[in-house]
N, C-alpha and C positions, 0 to 999 in steps of 0.2 A: 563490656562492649563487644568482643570479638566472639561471644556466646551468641549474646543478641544477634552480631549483625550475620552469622553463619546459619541463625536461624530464619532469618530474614532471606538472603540471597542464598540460601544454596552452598555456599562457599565459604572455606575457612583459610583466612588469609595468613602468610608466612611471614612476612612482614607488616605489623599493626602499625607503622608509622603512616602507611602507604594508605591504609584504610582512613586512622586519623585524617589525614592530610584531604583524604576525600568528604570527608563529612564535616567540615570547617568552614563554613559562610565567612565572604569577607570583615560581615560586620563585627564578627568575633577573634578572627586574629589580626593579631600586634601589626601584621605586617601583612600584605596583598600577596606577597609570593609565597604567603604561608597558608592560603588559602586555599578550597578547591579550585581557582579560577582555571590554574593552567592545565589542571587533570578534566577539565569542561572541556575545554578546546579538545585537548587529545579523544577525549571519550565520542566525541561529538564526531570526528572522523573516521575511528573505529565502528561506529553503530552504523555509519552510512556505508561504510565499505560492505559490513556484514553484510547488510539487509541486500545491497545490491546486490553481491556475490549468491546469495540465496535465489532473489529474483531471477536472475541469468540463469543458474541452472535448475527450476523450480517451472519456470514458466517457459518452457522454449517457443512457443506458439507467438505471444507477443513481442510487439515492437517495442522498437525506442521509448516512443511516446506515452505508450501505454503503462511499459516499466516505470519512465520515469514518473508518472502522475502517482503508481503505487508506493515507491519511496518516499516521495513530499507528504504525501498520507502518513505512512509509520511513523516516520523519523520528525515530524512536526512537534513545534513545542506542546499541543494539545496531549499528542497521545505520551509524548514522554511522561509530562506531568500527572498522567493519569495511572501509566504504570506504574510512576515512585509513590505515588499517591496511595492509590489499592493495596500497593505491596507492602507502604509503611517504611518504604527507603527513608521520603523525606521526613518520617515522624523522627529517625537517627541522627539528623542533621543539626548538627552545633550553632547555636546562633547566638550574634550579640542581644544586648536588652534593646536597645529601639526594635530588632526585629521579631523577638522573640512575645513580645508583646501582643504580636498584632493577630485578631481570630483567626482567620487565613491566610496562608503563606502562599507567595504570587505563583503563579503559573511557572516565571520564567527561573525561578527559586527552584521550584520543585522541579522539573524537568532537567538543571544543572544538576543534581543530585544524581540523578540515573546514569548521565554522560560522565559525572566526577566517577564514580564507581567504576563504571566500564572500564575505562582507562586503568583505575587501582587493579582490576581484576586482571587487565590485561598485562601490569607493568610487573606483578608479584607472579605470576602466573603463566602467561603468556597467550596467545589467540586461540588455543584450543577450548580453556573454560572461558576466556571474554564471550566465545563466539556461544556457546552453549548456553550463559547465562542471557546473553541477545535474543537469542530465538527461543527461549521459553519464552518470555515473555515479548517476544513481538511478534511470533505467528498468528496466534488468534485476528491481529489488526493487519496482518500483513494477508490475508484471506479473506478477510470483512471488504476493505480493499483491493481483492482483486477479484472479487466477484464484482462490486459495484462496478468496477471498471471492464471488465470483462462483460457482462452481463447489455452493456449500454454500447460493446464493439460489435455489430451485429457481421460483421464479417468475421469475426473471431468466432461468434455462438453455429453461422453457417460452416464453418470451415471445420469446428472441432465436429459436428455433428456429420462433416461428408467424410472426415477422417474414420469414424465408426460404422459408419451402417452403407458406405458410398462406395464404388470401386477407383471414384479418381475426384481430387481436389475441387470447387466451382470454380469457375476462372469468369472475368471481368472483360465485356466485350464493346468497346468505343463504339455506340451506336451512329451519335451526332455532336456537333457543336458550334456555335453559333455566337455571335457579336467580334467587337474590336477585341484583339492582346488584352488589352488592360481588362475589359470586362467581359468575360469570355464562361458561356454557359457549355455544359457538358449533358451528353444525353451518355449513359449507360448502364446497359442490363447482367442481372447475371445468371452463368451456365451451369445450371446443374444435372449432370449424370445425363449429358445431351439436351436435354430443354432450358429454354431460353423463356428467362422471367421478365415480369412486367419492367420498360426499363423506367431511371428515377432521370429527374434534371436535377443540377445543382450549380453552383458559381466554384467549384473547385471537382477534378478528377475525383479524390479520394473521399466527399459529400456525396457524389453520383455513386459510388460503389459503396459507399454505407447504407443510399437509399436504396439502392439496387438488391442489398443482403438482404434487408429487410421487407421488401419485397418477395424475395423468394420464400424468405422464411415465412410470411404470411400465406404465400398460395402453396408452401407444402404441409402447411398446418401446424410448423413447428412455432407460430406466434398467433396473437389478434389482437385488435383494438378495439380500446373500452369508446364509449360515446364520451369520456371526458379528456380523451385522447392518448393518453397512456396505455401502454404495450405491454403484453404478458406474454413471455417467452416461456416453451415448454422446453426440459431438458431431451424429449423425444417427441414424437406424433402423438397426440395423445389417445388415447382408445377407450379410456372410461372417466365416466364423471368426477372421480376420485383423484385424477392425476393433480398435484397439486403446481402451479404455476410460480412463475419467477416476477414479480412486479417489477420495470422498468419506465422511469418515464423517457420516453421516445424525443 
């Protein structure tokens, strides 16, 4: 077992009881507290720390929101399941005979396996190889993820782009706004390198300043729209036929 599971993860654990204790479905041992449930919990809080602690200093450009949308992404039961999955974590996993039985093992099965682990790696080990065994296998999804998310912030796509080739930031200029408090529309354009783009309307500030980015980025070339409405961002101006684009739907 501890051959296998070193070949499997990377890692060769100091204490085998710790690893056991990880790869133990409730249906199989004697007793719940013998199972991986409580190394799930613990694991499950280490993988969201990591991922976020990576995002924070990985991404300093984005916001709140946008970080937060990247985490729910990683750290989802999907993608866990998918990493224990591909890697053959949960092929390691000890099961009673009702579950062992069954062709495929559930999602939320296999994804406790990855979190049970973590935690072993972290508690025999400590957060240096947890965090190292996390990010092998969660940056590939934690960049799949932050380009979709990225790619659809069109103030982020303007912003990184005035940071390279621009002498100063675009900035967001309240043109108008109009109706009651409660339903209050917003006109605003945005400034690039002294010109001022077409502005957008929208029912919230920070809508009028995504329409607003997206704007610019269309009349500086860095986007266009297809006739089925979706947006193709360049990572620069583009200058030959060859430049290959970012599909985005808008």
């Amino acid at each position: 077992m501890l051959e296998k599971a070193a070949d499997v993860l990377g890692y060769r654990f100091q204490d085998p009881a710790l690893l056991t204790e990880a790869l133990t479905h409730a249906s199989h041992a004697g007793d719940r507290l013998q199972s991986n449930e409580r190394m799930e919990f613990l694991g499950d809080a280490i993988l969201g720390f990591v991922v976020c602690e990576y995002l924070h200093s990985t991404f300093p450009e984005l916001l709140e929101g946008d970080l937060t949308k990247i985490k729910s992404a990683v750290v989802s039961r999907r993608v866990c399941a998918e990493i224990s999955v591909a890697s053959n974590m949960a092929g390691m996993l000890t099961l009673g005979k009702g579950m062992a039985g069954r062709p495929d093992l559930p999602s939320s099965v296999a994804a406790a396996v990855l979190e049970s682990l973590i935690a072993a790696i972290y508690l025999d080990g400590g957060m240096t190889p947890a965090r190292d065994f996390i990010l092998k296998h969660a940056i590939p999804f934690i960049n799949e993820a932050a380009d979709s998310s990225h790619q659809q912030n069109f103030k982020s796509v303007l912003q990184q782009y005035a940071q390279k080739h621009l002498p100063e930031n675009p900035s967001y200029i309240l043109m108008d706004e109009k109706g009651p408090d409660h339903l209050k529309c917003f006109e605003v354009c945005a400034q690039v390198n002294g010109r001022r783009c077409s502005p957008s309307w929208a029912n919230s500030k920070k809508e009028a300043e995504q329409g607003a980015a997206l704007n610019a980025l269309l009349e500086l070339g860095l986007a266009k729209t297809l006739d089925c409405g979706r947006v193709v961002l360049f990572d620069r101006i583009p200058t030959q036929d060859t430049d290959q684009p970012d599909d985005v739907q808008a």
